[in-house]
Residue frames as qw, qx, qy, qz and C-alpha x, y, z in Angstrom:
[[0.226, 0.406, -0.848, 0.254, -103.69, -1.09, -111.77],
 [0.477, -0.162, 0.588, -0.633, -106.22, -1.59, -109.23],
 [0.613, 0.456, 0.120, -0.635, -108.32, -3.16, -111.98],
 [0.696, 0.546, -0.339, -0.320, -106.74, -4.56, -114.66],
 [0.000, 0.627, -0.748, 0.217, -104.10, -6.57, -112.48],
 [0.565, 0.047, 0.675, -0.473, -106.22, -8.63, -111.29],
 [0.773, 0.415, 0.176, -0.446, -107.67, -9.73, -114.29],
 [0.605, 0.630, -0.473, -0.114, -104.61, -10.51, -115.61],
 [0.136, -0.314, 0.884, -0.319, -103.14, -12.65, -112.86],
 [0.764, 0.009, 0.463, -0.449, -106.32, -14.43, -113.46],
 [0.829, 0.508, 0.075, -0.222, -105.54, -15.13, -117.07],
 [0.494, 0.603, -0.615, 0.117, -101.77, -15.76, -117.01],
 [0.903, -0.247, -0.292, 0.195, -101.97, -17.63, -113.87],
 [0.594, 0.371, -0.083, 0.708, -98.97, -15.40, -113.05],
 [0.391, -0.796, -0.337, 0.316, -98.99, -12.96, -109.78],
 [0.378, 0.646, -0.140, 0.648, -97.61, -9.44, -110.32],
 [0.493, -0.172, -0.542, 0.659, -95.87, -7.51, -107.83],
 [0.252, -0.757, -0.475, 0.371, -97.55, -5.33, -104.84],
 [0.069, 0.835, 0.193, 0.510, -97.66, -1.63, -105.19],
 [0.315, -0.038, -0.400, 0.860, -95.50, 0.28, -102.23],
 [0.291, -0.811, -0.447, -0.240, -97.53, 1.95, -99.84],
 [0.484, 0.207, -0.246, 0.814, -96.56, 5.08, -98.85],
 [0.098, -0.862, -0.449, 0.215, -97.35, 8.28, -96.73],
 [0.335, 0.216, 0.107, 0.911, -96.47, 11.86, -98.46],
 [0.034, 0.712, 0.447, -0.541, -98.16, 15.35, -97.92],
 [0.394, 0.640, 0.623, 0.216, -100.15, 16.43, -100.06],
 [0.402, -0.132, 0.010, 0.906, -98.97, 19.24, -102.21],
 [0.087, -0.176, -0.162, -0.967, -102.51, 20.73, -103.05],
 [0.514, 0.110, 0.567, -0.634, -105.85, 20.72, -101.74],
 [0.040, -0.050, -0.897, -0.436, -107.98, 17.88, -103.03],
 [0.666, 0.126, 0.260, -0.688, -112.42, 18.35, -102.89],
 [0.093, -0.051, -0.949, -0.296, -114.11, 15.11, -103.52],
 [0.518, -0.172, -0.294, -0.785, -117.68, 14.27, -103.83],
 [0.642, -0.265, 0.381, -0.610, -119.81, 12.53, -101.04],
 [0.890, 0.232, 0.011, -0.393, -121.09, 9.91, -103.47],
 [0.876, 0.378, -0.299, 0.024, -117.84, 8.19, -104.56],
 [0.762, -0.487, 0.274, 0.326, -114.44, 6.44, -104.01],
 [0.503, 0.846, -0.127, 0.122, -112.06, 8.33, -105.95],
 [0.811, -0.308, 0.170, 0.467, -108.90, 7.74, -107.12],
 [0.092, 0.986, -0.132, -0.054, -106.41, 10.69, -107.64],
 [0.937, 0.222, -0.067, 0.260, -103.71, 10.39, -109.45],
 [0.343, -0.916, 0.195, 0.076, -100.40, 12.01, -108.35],
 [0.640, 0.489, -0.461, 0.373, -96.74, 12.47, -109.21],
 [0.684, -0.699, 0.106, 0.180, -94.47, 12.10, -105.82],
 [0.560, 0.524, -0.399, 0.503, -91.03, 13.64, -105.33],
 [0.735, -0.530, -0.307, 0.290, -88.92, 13.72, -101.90],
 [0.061, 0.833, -0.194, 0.514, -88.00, 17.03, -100.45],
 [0.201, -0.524, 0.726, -0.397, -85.16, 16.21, -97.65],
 [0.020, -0.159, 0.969, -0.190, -86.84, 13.27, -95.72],
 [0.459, 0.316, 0.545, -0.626, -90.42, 13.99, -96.99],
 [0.228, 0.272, 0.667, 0.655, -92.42, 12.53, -99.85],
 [0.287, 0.350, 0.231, -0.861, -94.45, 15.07, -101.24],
 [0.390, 0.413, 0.803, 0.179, -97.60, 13.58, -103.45],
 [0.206, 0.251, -0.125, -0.938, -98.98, 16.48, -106.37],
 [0.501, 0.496, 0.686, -0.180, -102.27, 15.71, -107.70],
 [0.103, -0.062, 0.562, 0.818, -102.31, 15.59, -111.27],
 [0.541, 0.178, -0.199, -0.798, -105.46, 16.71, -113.73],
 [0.339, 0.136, 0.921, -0.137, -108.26, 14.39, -113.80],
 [0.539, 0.622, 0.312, -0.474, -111.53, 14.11, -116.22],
 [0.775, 0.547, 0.313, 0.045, -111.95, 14.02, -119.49],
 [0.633, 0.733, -0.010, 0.247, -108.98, 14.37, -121.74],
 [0.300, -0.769, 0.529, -0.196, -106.52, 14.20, -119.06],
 [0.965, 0.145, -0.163, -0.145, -104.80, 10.89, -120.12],
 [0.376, 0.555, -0.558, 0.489, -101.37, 11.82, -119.94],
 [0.465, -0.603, 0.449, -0.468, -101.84, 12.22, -116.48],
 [0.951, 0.140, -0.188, -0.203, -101.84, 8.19, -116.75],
 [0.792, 0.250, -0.251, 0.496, -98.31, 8.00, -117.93],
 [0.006, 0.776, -0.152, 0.612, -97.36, 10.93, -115.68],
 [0.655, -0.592, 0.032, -0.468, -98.43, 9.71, -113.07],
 [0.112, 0.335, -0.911, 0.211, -96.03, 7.62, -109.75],
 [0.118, -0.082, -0.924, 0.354, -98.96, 6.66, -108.27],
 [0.342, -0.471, -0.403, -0.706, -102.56, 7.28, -106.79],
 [0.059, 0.088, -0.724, 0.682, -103.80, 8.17, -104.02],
 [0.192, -0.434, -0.820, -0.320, -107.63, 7.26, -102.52],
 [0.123, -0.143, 0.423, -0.886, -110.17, 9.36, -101.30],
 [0.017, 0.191, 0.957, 0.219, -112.94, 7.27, -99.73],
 [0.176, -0.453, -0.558, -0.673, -116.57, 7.98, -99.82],
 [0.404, -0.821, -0.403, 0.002, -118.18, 10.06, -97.41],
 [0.552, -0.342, 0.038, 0.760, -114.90, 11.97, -97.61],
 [0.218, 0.955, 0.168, -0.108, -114.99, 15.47, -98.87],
 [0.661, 0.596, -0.197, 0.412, -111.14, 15.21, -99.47],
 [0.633, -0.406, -0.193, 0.630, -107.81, 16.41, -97.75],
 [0.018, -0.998, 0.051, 0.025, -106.58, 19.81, -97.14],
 [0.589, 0.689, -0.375, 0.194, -103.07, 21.13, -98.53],
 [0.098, 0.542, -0.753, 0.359, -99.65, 19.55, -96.65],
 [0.757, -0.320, 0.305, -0.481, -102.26, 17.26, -95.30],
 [0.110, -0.362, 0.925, 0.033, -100.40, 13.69, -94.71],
 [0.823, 0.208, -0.125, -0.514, -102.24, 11.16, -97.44],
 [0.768, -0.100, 0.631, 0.051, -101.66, 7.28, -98.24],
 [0.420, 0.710, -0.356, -0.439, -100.04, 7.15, -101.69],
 [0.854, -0.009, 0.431, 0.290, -99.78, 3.30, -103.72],
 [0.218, 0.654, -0.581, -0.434, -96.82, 3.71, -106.29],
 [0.853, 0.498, 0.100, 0.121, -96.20, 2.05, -109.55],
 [0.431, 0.790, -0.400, 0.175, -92.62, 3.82, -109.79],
 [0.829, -0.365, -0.425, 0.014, -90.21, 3.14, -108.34],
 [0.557, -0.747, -0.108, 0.348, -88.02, 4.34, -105.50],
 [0.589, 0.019, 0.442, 0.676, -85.18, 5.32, -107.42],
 [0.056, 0.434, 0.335, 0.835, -87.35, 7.84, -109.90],
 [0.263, -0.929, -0.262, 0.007, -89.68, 9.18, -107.02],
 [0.636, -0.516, 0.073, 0.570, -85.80, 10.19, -105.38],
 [0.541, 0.069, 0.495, 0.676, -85.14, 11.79, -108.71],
 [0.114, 0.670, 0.625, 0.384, -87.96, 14.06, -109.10],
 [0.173, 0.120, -0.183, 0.960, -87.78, 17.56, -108.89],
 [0.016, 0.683, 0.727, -0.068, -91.12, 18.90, -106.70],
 [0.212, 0.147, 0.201, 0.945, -92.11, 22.53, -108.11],
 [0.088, -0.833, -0.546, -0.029, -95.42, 24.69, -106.46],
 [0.161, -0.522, -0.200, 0.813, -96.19, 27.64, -107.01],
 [0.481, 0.640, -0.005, -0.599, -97.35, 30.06, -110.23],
 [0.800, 0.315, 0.498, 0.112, -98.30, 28.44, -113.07],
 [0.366, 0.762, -0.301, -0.442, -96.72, 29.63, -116.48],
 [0.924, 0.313, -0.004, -0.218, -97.00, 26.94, -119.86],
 [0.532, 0.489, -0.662, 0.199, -92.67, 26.34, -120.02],
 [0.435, -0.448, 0.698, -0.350, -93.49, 24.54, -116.56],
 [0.919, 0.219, 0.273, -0.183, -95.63, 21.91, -118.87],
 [0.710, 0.601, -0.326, 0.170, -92.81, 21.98, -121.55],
 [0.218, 0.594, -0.757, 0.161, -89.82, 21.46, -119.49],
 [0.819, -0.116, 0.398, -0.396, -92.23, 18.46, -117.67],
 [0.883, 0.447, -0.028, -0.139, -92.06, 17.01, -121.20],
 [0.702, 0.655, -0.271, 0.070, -88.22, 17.21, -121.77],
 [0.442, -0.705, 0.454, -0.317, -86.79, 16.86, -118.72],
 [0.891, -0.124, 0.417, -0.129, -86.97, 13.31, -118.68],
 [0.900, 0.370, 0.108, 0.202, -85.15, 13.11, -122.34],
 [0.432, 0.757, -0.319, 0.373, -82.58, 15.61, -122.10],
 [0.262, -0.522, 0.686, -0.433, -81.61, 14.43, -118.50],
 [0.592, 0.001, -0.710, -0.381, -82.30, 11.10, -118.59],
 [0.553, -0.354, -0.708, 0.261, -83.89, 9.43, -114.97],
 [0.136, -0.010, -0.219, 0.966, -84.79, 13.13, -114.29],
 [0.108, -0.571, -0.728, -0.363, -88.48, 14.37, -113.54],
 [0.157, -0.331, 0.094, -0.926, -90.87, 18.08, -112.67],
 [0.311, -0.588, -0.714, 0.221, -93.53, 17.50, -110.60],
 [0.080, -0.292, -0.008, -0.953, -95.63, 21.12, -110.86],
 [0.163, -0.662, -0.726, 0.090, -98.36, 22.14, -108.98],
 [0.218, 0.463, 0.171, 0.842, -100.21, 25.22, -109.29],
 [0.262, -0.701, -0.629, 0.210, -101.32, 26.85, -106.37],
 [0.084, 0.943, 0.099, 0.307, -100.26, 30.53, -107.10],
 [0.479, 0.524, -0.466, 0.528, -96.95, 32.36, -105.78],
 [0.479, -0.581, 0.350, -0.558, -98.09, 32.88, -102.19],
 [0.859, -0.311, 0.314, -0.259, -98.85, 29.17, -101.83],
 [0.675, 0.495, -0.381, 0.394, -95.54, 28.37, -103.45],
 [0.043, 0.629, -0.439, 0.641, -93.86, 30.30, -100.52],
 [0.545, -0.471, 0.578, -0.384, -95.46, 28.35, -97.99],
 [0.981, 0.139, -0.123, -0.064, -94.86, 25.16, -99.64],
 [0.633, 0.440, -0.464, 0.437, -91.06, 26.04, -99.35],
 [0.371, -0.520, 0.408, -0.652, -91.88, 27.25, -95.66],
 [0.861, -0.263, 0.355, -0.252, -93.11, 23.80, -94.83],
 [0.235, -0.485, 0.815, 0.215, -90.33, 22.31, -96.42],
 [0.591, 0.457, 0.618, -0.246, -92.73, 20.83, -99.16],
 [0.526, 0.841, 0.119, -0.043, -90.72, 21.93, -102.08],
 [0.800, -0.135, 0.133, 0.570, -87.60, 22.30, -104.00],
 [0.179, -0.063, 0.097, 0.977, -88.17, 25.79, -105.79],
 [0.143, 0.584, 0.656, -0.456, -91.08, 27.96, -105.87],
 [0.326, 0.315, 0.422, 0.785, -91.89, 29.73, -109.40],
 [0.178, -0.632, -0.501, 0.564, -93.33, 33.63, -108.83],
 [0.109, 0.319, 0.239, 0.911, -93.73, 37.06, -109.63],
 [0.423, -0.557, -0.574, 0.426, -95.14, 39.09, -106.37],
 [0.206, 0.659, 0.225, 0.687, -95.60, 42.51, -106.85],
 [0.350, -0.550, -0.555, 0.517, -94.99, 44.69, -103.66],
 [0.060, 0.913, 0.383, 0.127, -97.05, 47.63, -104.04],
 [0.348, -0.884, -0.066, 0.305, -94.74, 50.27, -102.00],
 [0.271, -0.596, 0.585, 0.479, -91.58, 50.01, -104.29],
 [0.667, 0.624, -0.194, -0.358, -93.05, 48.60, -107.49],
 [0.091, 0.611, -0.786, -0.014, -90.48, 45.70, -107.00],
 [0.800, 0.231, -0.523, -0.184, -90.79, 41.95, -107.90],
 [0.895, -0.185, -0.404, -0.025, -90.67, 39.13, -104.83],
 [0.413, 0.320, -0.539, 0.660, -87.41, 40.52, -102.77],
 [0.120, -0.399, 0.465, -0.781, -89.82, 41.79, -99.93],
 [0.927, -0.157, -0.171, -0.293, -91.81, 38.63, -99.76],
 [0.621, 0.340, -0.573, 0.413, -87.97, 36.81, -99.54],
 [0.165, 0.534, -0.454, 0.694, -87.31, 39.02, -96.69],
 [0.605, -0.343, -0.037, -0.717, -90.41, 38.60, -94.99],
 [0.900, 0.135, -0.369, -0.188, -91.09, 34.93, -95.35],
 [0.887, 0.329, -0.175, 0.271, -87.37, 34.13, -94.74],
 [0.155, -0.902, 0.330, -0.232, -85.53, 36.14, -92.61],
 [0.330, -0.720, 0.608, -0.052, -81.93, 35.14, -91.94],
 [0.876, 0.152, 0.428, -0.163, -82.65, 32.14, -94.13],
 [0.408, -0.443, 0.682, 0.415, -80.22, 30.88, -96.52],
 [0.594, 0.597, 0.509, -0.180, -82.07, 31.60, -100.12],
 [0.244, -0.211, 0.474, 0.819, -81.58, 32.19, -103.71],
 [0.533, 0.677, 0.379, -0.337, -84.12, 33.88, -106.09],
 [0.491, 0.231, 0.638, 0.546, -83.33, 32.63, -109.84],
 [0.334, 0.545, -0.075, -0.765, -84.32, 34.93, -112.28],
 [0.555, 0.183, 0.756, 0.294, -86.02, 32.92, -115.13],
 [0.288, 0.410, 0.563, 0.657, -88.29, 34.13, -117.89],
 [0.070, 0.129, -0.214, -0.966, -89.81, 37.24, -119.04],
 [0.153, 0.536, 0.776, 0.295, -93.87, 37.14, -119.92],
 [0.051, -0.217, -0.028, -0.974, -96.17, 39.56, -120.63],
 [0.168, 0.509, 0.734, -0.417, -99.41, 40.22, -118.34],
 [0.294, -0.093, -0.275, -0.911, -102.87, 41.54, -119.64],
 [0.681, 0.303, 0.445, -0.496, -106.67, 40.71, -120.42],
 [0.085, -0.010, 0.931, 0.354, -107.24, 37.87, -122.24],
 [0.426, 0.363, 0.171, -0.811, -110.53, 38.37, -124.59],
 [0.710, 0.349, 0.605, -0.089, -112.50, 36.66, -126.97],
 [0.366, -0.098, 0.454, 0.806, -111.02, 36.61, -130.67],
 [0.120, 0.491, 0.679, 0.532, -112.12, 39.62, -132.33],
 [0.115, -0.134, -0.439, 0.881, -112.71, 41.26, -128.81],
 [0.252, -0.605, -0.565, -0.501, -117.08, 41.54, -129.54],
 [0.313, -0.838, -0.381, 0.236, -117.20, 43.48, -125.90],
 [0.110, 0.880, -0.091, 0.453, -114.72, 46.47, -127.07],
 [0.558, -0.824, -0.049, 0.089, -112.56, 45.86, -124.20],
 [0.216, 0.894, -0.132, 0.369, -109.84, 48.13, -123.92],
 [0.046, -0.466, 0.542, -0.697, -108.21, 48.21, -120.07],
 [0.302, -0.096, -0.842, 0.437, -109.25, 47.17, -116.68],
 [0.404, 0.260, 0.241, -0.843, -111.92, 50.20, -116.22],
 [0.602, -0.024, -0.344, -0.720, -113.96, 48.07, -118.60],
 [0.166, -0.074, -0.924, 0.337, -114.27, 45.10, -116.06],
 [0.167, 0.000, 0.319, -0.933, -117.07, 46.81, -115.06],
 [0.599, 0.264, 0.291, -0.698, -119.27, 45.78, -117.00],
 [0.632, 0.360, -0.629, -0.274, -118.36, 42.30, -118.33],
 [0.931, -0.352, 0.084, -0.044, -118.13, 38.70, -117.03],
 [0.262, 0.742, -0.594, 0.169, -114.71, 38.08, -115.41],
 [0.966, -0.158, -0.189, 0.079, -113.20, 35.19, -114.48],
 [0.355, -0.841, 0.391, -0.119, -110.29, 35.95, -111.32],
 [0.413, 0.485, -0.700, 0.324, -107.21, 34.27, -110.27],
 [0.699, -0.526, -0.485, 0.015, -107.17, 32.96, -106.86],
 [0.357, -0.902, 0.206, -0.126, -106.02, 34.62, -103.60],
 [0.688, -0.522, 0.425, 0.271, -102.36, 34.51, -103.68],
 [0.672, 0.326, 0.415, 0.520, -101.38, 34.39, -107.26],
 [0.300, -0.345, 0.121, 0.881, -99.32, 37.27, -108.45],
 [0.073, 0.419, 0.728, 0.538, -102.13, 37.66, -111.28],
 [0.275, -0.736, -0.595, -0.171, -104.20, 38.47, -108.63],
 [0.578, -0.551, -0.065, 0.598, -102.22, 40.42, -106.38],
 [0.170, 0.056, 0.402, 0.898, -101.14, 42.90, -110.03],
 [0.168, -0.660, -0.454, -0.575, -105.36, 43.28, -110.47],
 [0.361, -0.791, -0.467, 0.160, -105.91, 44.32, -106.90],
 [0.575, -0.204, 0.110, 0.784, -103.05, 46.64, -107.29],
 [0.168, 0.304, 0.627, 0.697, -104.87, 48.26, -110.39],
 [0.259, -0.768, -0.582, 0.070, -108.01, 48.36, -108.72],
 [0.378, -0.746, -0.276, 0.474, -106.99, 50.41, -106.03],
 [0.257, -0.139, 0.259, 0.921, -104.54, 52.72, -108.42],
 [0.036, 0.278, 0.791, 0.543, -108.08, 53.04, -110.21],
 [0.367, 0.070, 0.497, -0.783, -110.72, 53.47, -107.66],
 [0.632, -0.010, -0.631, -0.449, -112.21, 50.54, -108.39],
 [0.680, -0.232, 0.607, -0.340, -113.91, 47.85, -105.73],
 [0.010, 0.105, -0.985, -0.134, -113.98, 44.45, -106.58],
 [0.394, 0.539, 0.644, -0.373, -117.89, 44.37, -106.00],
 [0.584, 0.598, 0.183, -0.517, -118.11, 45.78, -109.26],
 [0.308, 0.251, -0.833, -0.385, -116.47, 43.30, -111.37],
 [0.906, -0.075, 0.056, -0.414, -119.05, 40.67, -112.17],
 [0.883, 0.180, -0.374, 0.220, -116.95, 37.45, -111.57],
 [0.083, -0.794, 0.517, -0.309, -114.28, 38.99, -108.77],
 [0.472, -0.438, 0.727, -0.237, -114.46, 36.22, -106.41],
 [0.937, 0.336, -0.096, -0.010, -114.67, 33.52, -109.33],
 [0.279, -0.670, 0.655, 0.211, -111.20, 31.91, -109.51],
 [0.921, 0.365, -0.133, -0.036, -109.54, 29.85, -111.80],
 [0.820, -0.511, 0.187, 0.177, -106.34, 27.97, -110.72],
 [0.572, -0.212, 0.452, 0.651, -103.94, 28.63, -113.89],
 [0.240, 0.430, -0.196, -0.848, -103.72, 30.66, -117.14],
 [0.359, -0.003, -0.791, -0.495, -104.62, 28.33, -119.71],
 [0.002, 0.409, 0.790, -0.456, -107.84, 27.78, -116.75],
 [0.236, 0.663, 0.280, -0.653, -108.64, 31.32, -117.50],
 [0.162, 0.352, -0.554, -0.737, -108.07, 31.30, -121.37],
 [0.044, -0.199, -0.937, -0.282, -110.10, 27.99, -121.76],
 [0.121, 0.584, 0.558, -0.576, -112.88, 30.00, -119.74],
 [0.275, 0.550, -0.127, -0.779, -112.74, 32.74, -122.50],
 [0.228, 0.184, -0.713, -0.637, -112.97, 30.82, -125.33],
 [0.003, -0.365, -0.922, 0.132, -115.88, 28.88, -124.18],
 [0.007, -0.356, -0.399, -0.845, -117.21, 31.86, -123.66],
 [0.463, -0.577, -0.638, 0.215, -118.27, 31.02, -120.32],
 [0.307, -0.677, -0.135, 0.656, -116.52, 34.63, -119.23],
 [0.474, 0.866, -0.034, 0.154, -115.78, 37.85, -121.51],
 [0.337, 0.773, -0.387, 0.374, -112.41, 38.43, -120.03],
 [0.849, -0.477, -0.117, 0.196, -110.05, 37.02, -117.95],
 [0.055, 0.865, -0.496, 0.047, -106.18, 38.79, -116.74],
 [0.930, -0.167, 0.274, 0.181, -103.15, 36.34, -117.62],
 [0.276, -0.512, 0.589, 0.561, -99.93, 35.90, -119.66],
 [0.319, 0.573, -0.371, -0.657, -99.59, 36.23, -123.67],
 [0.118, 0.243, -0.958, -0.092, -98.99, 32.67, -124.01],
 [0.228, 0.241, 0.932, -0.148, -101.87, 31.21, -122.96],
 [0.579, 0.605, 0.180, -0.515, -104.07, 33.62, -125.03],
 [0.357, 0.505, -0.674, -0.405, -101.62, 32.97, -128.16],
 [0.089, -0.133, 0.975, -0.152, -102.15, 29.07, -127.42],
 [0.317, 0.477, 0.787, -0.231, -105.93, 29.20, -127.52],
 [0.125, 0.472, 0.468, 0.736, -106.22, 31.83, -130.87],
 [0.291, -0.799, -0.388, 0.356, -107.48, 34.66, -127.79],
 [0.101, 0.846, 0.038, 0.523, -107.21, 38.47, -128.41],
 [0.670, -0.406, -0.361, 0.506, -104.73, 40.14, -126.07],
 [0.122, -0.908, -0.228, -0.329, -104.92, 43.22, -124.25],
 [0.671, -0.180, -0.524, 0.493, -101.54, 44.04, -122.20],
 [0.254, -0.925, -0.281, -0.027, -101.84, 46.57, -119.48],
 [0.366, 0.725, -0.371, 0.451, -99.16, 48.92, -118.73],
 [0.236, -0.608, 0.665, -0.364, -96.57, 47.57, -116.43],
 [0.934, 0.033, 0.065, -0.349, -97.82, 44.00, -117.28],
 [0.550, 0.531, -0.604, 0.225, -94.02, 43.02, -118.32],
 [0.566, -0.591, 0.495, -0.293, -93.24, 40.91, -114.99],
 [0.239, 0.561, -0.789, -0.070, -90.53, 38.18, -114.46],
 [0.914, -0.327, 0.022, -0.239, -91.52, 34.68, -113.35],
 [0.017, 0.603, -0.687, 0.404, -88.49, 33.87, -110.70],
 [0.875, -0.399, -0.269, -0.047, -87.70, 30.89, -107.97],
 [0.302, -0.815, 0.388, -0.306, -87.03, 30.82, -104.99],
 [0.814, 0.160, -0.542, 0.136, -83.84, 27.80, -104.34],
 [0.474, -0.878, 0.057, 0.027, -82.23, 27.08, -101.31],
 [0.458, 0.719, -0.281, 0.441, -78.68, 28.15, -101.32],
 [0.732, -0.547, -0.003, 0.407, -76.54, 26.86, -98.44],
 [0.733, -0.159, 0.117, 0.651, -73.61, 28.17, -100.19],
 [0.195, 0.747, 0.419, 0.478, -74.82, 31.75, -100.86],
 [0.280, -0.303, -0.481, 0.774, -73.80, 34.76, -99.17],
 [0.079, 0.821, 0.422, -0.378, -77.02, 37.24, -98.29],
 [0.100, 0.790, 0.031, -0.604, -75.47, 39.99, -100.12],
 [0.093, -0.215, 0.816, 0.528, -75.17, 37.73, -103.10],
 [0.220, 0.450, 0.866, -0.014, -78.21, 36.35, -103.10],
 [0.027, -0.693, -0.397, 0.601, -79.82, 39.96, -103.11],
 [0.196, 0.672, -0.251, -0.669, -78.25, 41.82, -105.76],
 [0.356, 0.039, 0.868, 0.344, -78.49, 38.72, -107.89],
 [0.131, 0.553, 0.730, 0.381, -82.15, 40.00, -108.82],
 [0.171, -0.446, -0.320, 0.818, -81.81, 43.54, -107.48],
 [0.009, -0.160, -0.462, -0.872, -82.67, 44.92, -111.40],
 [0.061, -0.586, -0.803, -0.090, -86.48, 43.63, -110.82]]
């Protein structure tokens, strides 16, 4: 826009109209490089009386992100970027109306968040998803800072073997919530097809290149779990404190071949032709958290008591 507008208003004679400048907080953390002015593109949706701006995929083969996109936001040079909920400058192309319309969704990543992106818009027409993956923890405090409309999960609390209800409590106390129950995936290790390292389980981390989750994603939260059931450290996976930000992050890793193994959901190995390895207890639900004015607490509770 920045770019091409101009060039046309030169050649039709013909002014187009300004871009809205806005301020929204930013719904992940952005790292830029020293050397440049970058522009980051972003979808924007309005939670209560805030816009919130997601930063969409950038680089090669990230076009969509184009049409996706409401707007962009700049980061200028000698910047090193902003830091999550931080309050950015956002020009839009959309326009009020569809930002107001847009559902804003952080938290765990799983591939029917890209597919209902896609259809949303046709089976609801002036409807739109705005995802961002920052893992289920940083879902939770996205809905803590009022910086969200639902938070997708799957939280494993070690002491009871139970799925997100004691994060709820925690988090939320006396708060007026609902936890959706949505889909069903399966966890495992995700391996090159053909599986040329023999791996088997989580004891063979040992002695392969792994590629992690980040701190806060229920992925990651299920392997430290393991670990410890295991007597395993993390110092002896080669890759622990690597991270990758979504599954289909860590599947593209494996198939490159950049990593031998990486833990994720069935789907994103099926999706990239990946051997899969599920672990036992790897069945886990991927849930959100809504708010519910009109819920009573002991509804809300047994709604997903089964987990």
């Amino acid at each position: 826009m920045n770019f091409v507008n101009p060039v046309l208003e030169l050649y039709t004679g013909e002014r187009s109209q300004e871009n809205q400048r806005v301020q929204a907080a930013l719904s992940k953390r952005l790292v830029s490089s020293l050397k440049h002015r970058e522009y980051v593109r972003v979808k924007v949706g309005r939670v209560g009386e805030k816009l919130v701006a997601a930063p969409l995929a950038g680089g090669a083969g990230a076009a969509m992100s184009l049409v996706r996109a409401d707007g962009f936001c700049v980061i200028e040079q000698n910047s090193e970027g902003f830091e999550t909920g931080e309050t950015v400058e956002v020009d839009l192309y959309r326009s009020g109306e569809e930002i107001d319309h847009t559902l804003v969704c952080i938290g765990s990543h799983d591939l029917i968040l890209d597919v209902l992106a896609d259809l949303l818009p046709n089976r609801r027409h002036g409807t739109f998803l705005s995802s961002t993956h920052v893992g289920s923890m940083g879902g939770l405090m996205a809905l803590k800072r009022r910086e969200a409309h639902f938070a997708p999960i799957h939280l494993l609390d070690e002491e009871t073997g139970i799925y997100n209800l004691s994060y709820l409590k925690r988090l939320f106390p006396g708060e007026k919530m609902a936890l959706i129950k949505g889909v069903r995936r399966i966890q495992g290790i995700m391996v090159q097809k053909g599986n040329p390292q023999n791996i088997q389980g989580i004891e063979d981390l040992k002695r392969v290149r792994y590629i992690n989750r980040q701190r806060g994603a229920g992925t990651r939260v299920l392997l430290d779990y393991k670990l410890r059931q295991l007597g395993i450290k993390p110092e002896e996976i080669d890759g622990y404190e690597t991270e990758a930000a979504t599954h289909m992050a860590v599947a593209a890793l494996v198939k490159s071949k950049s990593v031998d193994a990486g833990m994720g959901i069935r789907s994103a190995a099926s999706s990239l032709g990946l051997d899969f390895y599920p672990h036992r207890g790897g069945r886990v639900r991927l849930c959100s958290f809504l708010f519910h004015p009109g819920a009573k607490r002991d509804e809300r509770i047994s709604r997903d008591s089964d987990q």
